[in-house]
C-alpha positions in Angstrom: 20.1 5.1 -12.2 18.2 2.2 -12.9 19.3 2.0 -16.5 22.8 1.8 -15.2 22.2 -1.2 -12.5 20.1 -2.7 -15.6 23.1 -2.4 -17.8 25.2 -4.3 -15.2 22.7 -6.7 -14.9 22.3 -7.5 -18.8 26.6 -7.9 -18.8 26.8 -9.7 -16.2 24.1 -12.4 -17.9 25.7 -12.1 -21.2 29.2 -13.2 -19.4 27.7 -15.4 -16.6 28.5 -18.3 -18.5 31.7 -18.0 -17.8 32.4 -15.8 -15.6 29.3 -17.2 -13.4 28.7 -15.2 -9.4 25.2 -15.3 -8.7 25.8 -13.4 -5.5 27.1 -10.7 -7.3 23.9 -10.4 -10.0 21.3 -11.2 -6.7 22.7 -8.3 -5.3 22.2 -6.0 -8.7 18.9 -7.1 -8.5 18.0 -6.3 -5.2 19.6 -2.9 -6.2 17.5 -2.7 -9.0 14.5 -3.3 -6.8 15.2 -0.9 -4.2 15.5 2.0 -7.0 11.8 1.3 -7.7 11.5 2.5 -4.3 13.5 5.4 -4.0 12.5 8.7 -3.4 14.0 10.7 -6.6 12.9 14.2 -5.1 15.5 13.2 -2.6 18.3 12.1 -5.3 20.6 15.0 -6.3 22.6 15.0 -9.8 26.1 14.4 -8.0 24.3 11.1 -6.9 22.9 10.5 -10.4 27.5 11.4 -11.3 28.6 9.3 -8.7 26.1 5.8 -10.6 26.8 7.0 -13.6 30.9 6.9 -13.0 30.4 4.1 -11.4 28.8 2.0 -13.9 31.1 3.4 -16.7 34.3 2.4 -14.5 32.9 -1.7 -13.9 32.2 -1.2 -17.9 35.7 -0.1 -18.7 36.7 -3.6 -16.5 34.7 -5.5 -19.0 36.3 -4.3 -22.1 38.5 -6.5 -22.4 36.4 -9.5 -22.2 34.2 -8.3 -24.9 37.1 -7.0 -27.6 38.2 -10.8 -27.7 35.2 -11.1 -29.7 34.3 -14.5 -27.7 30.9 -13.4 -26.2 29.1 -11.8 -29.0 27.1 -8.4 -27.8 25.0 -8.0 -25.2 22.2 -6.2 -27.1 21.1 -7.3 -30.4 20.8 -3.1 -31.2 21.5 0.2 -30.0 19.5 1.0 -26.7 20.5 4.9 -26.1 
């Protein structure tokens, strides 16, 4: 879970320029925070789904920005 919210995190800087909400990235961040809290023994798989989905769905929203070609990659290389 917390690769997802820092995935989010790391497109939402590589956009922010333009596309700038720092509400919106505070609040990833918080999110990421808490997650260094969380009890995984308590976090089930459909939880770990319902992120996953989740981040994958806001992704999909973001394609189009990055096919124009106009931000350039958010990682330099491959992370997973």
């Amino acid at each position: 879970m917390e690769n997802c919210i820092g995935t989010i995190i790391d497109v939402h800087k590589s956009i922010s320029a333009q596309y700038e909400n720092q509400e919106f990235l505070s609040q990833f961040e918080q999110l990421k925070q808490a997650i260094r809290y969380l009890d995984l023994e308590q976090v089930c798989e459909k939880d770990i789904l319902k992120v996953e989905q989740a981040t994958n769905d806001l992704l999909r929203e973001f394609k189009t920005v990055f096919e124009t070609g106009n931000l350039g990659p958010v990682y330099r290389s491959v992370k997973n």
